[in-house]
N, C-alpha and C positions, 0 to 999 in steps of 0.2 A: 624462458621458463620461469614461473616464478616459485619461491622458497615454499617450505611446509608453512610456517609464521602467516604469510601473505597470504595462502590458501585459506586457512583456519580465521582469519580476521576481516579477507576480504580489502585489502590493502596494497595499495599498486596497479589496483587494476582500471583499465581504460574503457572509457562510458559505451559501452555496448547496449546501449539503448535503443530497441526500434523503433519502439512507441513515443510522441511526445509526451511529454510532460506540463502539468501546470502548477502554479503555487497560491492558485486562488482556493483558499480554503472550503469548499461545499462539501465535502463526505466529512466524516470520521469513522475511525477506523476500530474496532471490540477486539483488543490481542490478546488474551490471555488473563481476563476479564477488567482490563486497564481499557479505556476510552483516549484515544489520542486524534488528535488533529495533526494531516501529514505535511510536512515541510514541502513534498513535494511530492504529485501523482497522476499515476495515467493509466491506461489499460492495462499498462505491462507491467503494474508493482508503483510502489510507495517508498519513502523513506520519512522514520517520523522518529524525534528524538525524544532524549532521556528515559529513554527504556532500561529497565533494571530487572528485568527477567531473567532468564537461564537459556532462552533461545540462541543460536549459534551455528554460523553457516554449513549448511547441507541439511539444516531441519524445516522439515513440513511441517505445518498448521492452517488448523481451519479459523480462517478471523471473517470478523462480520462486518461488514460498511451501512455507514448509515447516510443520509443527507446531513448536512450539516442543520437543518430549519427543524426539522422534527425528529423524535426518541420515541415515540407512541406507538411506532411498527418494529415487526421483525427485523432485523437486519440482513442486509443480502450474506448469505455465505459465500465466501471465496476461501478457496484453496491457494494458501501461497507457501513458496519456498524461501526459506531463509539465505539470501547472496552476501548479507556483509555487517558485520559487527564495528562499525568504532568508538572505543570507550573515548578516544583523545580528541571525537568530534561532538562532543555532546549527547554522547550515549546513542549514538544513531544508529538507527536500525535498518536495513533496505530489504526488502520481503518483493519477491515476483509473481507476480497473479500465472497462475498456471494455464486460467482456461477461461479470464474476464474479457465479455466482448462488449461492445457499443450495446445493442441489442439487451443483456441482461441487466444493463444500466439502466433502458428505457424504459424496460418491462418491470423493474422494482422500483422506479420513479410511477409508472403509470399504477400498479398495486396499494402504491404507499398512497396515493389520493394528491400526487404532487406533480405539477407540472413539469417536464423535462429545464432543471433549469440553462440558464444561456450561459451559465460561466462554463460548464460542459462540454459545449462546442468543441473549443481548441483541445481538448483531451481524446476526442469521438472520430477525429478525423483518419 
């Protein structure tokens, strides 16, 4: 079981990830009208540093993804959940896509006038 501390920071806890992840930088991510590029991401949520916001685990937000080639379109909206704060990691932030699928990737890739790109792949599978 882990402490209240652990809970509230998000700290101690073991990578329950289902989705792979990747670190090739192609989205970025609109959090609270900050533009970040994620350390690291996949269907199933992000982690993107030096965040100095007020966000803090068990909080919702609607953040936006962009490709990382173009800024001239909307950004997709994604619904995500705030899982883990650490200040002692470089302000990292880790947020979980509540409802991102392959498919809504494709289809705000195909809208944006952008080709599905190939770094992609390994996060779509």
């Amino acid at each position: 079981m882990t402490s209240n501390l652990e809970q509230k920071t998000g700290e101690a806890q073991p990578n329950r990830r289902s989705k792979p992840r990747t670190t090739v930088p192609c989205i970025k991510i609109r959090c609270e009208n900050e533009l970040y590029v994620p350390e690291d991401w996949g269907l199933g949520g992000c982690r993107i540093a030096n965040y100095e916001g007020q966000l803090r685990p068990g909080t919702t937000v609607l953040i936006e993804m962009f490709l990382n080639v173009v800024h001239e379109h909307d950004g997709l909206p994604v619904k995500a959940e705030v899982v883990r704060f650490e200040p002692e990691n470089n302000n990292s932030l880790a947020l979980f896509f509540a409802d991102l699928s392959a498919r809504d990737i494709e289809d705000f890739c195909e809208a944006s006038g952008k080709n599905f790109p190939a770094e992609l792949m390994e996060v779509m599978a």
